[in-house]
C-alpha positions as YAML, in Angstrom:
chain: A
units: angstrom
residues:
- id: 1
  name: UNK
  ca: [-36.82, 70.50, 56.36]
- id: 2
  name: UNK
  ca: [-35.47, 66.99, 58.16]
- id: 3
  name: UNK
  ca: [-32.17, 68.77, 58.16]
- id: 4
  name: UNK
  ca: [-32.48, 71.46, 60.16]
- id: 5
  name: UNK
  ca: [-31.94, 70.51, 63.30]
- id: 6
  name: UNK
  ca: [-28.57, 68.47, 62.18]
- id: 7
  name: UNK
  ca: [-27.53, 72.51, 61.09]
- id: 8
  name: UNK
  ca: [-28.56, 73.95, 64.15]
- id: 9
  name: UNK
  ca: [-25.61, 71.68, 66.03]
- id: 10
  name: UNK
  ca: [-23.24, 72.11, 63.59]
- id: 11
  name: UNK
  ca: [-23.78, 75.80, 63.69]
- id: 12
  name: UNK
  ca: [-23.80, 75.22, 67.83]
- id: 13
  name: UNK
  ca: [-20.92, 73.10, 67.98]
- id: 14
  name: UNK
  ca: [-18.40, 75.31, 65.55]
- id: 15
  name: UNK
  ca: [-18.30, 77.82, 67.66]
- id: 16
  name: UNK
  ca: [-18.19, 76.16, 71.03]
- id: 17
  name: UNK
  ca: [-14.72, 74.04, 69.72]
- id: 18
  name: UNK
  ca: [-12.98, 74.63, 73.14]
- id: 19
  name: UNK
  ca: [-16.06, 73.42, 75.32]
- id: 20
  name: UNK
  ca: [-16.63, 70.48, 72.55]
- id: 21
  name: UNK
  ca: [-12.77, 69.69, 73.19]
- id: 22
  name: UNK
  ca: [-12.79, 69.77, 76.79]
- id: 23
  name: UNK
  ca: [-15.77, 68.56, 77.97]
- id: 24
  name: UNK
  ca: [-16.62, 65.62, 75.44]
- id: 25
  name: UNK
  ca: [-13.15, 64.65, 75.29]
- id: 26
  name: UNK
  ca: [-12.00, 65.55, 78.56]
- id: 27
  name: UNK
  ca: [-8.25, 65.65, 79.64]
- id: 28
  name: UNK
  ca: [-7.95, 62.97, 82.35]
- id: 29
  name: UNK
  ca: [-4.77, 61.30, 84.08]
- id: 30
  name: UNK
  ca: [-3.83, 57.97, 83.24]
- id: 31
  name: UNK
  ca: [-1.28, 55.57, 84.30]
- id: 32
  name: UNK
  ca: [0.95, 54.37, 81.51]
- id: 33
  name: UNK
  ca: [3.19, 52.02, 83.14]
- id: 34
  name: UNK
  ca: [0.60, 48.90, 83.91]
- id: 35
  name: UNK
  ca: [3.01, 46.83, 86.25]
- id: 36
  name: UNK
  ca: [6.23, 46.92, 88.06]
- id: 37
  name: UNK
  ca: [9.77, 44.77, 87.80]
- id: 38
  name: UNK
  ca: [10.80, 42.17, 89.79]
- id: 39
  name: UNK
  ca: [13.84, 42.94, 92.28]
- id: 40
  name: UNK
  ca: [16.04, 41.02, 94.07]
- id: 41
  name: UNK
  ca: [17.53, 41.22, 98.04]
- id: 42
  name: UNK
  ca: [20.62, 43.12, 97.93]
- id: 43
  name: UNK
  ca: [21.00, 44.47, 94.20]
- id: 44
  name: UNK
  ca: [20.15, 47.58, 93.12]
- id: 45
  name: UNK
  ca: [16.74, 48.11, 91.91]
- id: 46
  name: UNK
  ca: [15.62, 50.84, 89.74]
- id: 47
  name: UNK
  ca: [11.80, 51.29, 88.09]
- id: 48
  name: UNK
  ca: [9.43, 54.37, 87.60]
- id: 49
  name: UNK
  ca: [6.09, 54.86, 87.15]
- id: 50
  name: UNK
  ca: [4.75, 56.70, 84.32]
- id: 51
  name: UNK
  ca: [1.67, 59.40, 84.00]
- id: 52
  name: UNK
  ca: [0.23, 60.72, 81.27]
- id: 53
  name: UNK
  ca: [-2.81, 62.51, 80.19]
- id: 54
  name: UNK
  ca: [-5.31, 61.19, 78.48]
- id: 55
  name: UNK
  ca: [-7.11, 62.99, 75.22]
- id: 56
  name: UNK
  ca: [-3.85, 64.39, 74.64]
- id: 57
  name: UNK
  ca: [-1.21, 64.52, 72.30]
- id: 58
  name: UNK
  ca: [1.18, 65.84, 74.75]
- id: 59
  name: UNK
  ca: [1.57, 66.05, 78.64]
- id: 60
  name: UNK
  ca: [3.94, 68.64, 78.66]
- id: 61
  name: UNK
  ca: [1.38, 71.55, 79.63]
- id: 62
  name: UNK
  ca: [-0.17, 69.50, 82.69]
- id: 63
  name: UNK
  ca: [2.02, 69.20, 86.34]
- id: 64
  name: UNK
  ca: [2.16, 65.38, 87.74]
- id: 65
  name: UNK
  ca: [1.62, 64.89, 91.20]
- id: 66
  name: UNK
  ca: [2.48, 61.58, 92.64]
- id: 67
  name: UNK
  ca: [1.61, 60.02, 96.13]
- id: 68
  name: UNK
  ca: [2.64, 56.90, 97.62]
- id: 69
  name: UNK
  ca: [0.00, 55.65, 99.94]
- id: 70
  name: UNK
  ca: [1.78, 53.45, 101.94]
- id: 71
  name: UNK
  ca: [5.31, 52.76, 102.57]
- id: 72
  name: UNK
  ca: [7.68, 51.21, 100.18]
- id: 73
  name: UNK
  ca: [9.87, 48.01, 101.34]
- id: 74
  name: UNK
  ca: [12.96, 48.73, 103.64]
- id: 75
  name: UNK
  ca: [16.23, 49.72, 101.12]
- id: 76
  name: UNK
  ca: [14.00, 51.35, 98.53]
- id: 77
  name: UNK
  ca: [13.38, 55.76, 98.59]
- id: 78
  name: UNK
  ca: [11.26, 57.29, 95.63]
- id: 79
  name: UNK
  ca: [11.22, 61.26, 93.59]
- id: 80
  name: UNK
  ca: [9.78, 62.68, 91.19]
- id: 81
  name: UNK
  ca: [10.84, 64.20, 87.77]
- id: 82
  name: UNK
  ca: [7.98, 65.43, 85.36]
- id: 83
  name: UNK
  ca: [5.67, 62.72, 84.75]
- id: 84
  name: UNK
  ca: [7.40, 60.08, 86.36]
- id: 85
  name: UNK
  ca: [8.06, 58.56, 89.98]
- id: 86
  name: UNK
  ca: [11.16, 56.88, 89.99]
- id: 87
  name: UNK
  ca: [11.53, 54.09, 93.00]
- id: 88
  name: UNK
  ca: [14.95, 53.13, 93.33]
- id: 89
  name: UNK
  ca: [17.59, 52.04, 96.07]
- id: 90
  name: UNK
  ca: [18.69, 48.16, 97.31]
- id: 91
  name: UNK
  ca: [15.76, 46.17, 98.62]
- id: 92
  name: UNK
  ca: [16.60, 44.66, 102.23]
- id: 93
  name: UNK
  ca: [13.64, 42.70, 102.46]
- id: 94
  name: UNK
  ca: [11.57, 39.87, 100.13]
- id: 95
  name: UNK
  ca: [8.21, 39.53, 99.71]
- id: 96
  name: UNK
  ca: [5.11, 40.96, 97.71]
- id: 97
  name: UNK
  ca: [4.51, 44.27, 98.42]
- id: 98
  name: UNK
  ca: [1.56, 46.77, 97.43]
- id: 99
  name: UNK
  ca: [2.39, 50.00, 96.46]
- id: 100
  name: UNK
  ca: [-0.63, 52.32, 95.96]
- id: 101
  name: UNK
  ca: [0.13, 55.55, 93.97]
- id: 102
  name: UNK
  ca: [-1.85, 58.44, 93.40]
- id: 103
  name: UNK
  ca: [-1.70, 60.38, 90.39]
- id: 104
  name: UNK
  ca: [-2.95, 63.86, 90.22]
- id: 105
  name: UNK
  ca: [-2.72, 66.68, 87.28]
- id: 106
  name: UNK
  ca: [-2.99, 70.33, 86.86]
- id: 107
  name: UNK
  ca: [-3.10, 71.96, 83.53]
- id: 108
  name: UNK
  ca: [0.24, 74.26, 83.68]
- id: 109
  name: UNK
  ca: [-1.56, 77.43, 82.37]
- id: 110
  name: UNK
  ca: [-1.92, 80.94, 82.81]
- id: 111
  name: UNK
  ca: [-4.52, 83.49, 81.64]
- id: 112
  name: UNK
  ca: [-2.52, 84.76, 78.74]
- id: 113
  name: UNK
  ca: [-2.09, 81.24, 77.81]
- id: 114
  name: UNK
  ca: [-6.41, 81.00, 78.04]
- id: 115
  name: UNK
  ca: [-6.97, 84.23, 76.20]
- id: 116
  name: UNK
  ca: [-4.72, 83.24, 72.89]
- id: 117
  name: UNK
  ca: [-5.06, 79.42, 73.16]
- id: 118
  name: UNK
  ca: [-8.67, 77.85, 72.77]
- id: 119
  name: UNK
  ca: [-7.29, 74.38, 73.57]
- id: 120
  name: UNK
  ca: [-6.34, 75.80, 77.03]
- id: 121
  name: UNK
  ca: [-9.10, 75.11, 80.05]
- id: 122
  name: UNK
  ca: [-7.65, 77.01, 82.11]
- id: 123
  name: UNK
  ca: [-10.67, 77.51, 84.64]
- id: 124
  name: UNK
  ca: [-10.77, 73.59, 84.46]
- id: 125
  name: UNK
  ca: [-14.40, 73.58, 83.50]
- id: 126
  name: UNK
  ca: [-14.56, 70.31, 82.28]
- id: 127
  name: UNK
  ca: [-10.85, 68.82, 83.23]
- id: 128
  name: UNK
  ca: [-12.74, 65.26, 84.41]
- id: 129
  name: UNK
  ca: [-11.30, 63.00, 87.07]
- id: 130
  name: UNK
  ca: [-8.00, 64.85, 87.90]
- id: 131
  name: UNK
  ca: [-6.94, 62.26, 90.62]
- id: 132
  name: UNK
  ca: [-6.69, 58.43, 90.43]
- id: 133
  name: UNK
  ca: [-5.41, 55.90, 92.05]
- id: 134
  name: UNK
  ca: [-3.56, 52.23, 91.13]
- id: 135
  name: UNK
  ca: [-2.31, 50.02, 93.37]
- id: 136
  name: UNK
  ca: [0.85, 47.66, 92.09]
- id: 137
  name: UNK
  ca: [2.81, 44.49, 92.94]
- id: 138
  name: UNK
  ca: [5.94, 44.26, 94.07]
- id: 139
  name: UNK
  ca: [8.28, 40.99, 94.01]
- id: 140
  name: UNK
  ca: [11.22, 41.36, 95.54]
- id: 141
  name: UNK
  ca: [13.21, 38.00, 95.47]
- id: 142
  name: UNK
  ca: [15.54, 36.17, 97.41]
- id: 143
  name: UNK
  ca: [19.44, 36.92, 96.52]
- id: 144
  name: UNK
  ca: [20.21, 35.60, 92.97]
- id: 145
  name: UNK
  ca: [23.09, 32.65, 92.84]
...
């Protein structure tokens, strides 16, 4: 009889797979790029910043929303393209800059895609933390010799 109650959550937890998948392993945005290059005054300078999602094999159902918080250092511009925010341009100015970025997903879904996929949260029940925030360093050197 010590077993029962280990049967009653196995029983539970079989056929609750999509809330067992999405809220005890939650999808969550990450940042995958963990620091930025060094530029130089003058030359062209070209980084991005990745996103992904974490818990998941693939971010290719979630939209990536990036933000810059402040304003980048005179010369460079930014976009973005899927998961990524590319910074780019030629720095006019040195220094260390901080460049906060905000990172926000949605899970690209519809209700068809809820109805015949289980691994779909479509409602976002338990889609945990869905924006964050890093803030990097940027070196941008005097003109290389």
């Amino acid at each position: 009889m010590k077993y029962s109650g280990l049967f009653f959550v196995i029983i539970l937890f079989s056929g609750c797979s999509e809330l067992v998948e999405d809220c005890i392993f939650p999808s969550k945005p990450e940042f995958e790029t963990h620091s930025l290059k060094t530029g130089t005054l003058n030359k062209e300078y070209n980084t991005s910043i990745l996103g992904r999602v974490k818990n998941e094999s693939s971010g290719s159902y979630y939209t990536f929303y990036f933000t810059l918080l402040n304003d980048l250092p005179d010369g460079l511009k930014h976009y973005t393209e899927g998961r990524e925010l590319v910074i780019y341009g030629t720095p006019k100015t040195t220094g260390k800059f901080n460049i906060k970025v905000q990172l926000e997903i949605d899970e690209s879904c519809d209700e068809e895609w809820d109805d015949e996929y289980a691994e779909f949260d479509c409602d976002n029940v338990c889609f945990a933390g869905k924006i964050i925030e890093k803030t990097y360093t940027l070196n941008i050197s005097g003109e290389a010799r």
